[in-house]
C-alpha positions as CSV (number, residue, x, y, z in Angstrom):
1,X,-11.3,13.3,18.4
2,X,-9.6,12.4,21.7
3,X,-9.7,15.2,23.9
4,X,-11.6,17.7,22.0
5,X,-14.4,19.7,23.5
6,X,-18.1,19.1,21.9
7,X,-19.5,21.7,20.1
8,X,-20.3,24.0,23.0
9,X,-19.1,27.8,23.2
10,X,-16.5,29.2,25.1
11,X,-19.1,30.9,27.0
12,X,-21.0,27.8,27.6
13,X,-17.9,25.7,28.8
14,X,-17.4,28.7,31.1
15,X,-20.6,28.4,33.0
16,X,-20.4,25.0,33.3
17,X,-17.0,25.2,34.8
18,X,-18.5,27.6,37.3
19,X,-21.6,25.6,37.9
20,X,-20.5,21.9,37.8
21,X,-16.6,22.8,39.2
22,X,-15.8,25.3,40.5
23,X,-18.7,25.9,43.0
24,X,-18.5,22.5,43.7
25,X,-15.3,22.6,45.0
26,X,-15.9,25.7,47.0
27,X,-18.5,24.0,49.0
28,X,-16.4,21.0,49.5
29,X,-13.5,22.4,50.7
30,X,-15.7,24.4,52.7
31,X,-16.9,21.4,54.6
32,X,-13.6,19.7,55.4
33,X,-12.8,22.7,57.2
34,X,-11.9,21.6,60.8
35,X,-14.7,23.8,62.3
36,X,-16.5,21.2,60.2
37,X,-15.8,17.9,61.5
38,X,-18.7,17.2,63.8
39,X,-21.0,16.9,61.0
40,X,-18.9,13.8,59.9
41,X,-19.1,12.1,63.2
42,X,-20.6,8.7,63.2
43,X,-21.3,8.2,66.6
44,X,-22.5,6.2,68.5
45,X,-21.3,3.6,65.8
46,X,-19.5,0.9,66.8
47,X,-18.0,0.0,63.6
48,X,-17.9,3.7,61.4
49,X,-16.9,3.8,57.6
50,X,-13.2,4.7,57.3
51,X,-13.0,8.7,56.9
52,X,-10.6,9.9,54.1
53,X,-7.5,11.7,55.0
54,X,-9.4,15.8,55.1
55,X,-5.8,16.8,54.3
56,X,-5.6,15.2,51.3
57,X,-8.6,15.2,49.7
58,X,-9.0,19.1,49.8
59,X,-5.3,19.1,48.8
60,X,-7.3,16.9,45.5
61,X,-10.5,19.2,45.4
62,X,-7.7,22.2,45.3
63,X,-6.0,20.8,42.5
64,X,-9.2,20.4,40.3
65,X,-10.9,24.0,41.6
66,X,-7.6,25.4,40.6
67,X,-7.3,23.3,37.2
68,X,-10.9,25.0,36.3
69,X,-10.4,28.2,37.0
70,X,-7.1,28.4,34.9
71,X,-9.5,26.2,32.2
72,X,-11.9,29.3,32.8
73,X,-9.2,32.3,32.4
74,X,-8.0,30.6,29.4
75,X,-11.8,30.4,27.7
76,X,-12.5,34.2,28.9
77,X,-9.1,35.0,26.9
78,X,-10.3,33.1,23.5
79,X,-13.6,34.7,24.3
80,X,-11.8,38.3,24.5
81,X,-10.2,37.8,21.6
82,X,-12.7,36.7,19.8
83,X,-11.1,32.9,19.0
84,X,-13.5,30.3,17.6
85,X,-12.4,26.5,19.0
86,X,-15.3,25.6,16.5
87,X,-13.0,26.6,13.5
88,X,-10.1,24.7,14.8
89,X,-12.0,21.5,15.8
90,X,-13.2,21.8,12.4
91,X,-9.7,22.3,10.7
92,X,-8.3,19.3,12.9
93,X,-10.9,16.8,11.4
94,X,-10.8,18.4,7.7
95,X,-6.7,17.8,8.4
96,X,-7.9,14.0,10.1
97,X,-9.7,12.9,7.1
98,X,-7.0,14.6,4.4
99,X,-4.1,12.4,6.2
100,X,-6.6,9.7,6.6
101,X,-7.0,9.9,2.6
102,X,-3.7,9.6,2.1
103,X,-2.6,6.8,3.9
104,X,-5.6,4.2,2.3
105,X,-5.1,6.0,-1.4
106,X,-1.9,7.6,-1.1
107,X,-2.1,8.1,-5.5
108,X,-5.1,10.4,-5.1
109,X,-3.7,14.0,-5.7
110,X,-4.3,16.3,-2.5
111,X,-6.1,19.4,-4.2
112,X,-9.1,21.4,-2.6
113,X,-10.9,20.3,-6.0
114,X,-12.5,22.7,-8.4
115,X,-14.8,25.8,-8.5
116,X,-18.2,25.2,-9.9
117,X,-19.7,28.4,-10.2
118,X,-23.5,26.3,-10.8
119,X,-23.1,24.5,-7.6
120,X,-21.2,27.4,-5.6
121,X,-19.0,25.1,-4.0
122,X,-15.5,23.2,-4.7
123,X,-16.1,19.6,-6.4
124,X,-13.2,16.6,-6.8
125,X,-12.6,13.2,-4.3
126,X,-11.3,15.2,-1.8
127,X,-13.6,17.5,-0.9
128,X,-16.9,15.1,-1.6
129,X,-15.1,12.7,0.5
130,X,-14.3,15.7,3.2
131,X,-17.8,16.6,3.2
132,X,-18.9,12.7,3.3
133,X,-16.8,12.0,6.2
134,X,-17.5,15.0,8.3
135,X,-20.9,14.9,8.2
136,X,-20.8,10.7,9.0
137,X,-18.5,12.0,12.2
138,X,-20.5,15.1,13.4
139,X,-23.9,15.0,11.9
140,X,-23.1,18.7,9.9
141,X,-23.6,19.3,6.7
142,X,-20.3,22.0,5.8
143,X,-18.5,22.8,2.7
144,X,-15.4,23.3,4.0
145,X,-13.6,25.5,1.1
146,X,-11.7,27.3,3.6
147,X,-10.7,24.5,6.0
148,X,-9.7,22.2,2.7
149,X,-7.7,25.3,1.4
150,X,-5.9,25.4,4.6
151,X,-5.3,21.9,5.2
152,X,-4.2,21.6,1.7
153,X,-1.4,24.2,2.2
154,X,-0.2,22.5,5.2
155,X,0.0,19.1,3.3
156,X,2.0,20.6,0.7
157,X,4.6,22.6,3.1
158,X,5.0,19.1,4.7
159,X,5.3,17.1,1.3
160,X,8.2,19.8,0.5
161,X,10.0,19.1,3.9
162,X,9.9,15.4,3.3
């Protein structure tokens, strides 16, 4: 899905952030201090590569330091509070596939299936083709009884406000 993260944890995505961003940065805009400058002097060339504008490429690093450390504070507050992006990447494809199933086969009843105490799981089209589909898009092999009940409610809510 367009703009979702893979499935790394907050905690991972943080450390990244800090290793592959953040620090980054740091050193950059470290270097185009003016103090700095002689190490970019190219002479005694005669003809030197064009130097950016210092100004406005830390004014650029700035933006994306600062971008990641917000990113960061934001993932330290999921992780404080104990919120799973897992589940909800998980809900937004269960949801994904539901809507997808009901624009190609829009007479196929929208239930979560039934209980089948033998198998221990919920069986009917939708949640075989749930279960299909996920697995096909993420390589995981999930039941999804508690994402299909959700996304099942929300289809109904919106079938009542249609």
């Amino acid at each position: 899905m367009p703009g979702a993260p893979r499935k790394d944890t907050l905690i991972h995505r943080e450390e990244w952030l800090d290793r592959h961003v953040t620090d980054p940065c740091n050193r950059l805009l470290a270097s185009l201090n003016d103090d700095m400058q002689s190490m970019f002097s190219t002479w005694p060339s005669a003809d030197p590569p064009p130097f950016p504008d210092p100004v406005a490429l830390s004014e650029a690093i700035r933006q994306l330091r600062d971008f990641a450390l917000s990113l960061r504070c934001s993932l330290e507050k999921d992780v404080e509070e104990k919120i799973n992006h897992t589940n909800e990447l998980k809900f937004a494809i269960v949801y994904e596939l539901v809507e997808t199933l009901r624009d190609h086969f829009p007479d196929i009843k929208i239930t979560r299936g039934n209980y089948d105490k033998d198998l221990r799981k919920q069986i009917g089209v939708v949640p075989e083709f749930v279960r299909r589909a996920f697995y096909e898009i993420t390589g995981l092999r999930e039941r999804h009884d508690k994402s299909l009940q959700l996304v099942v409610q929300q289809v109904r809510k919106e079938e009542l406000r249609s």
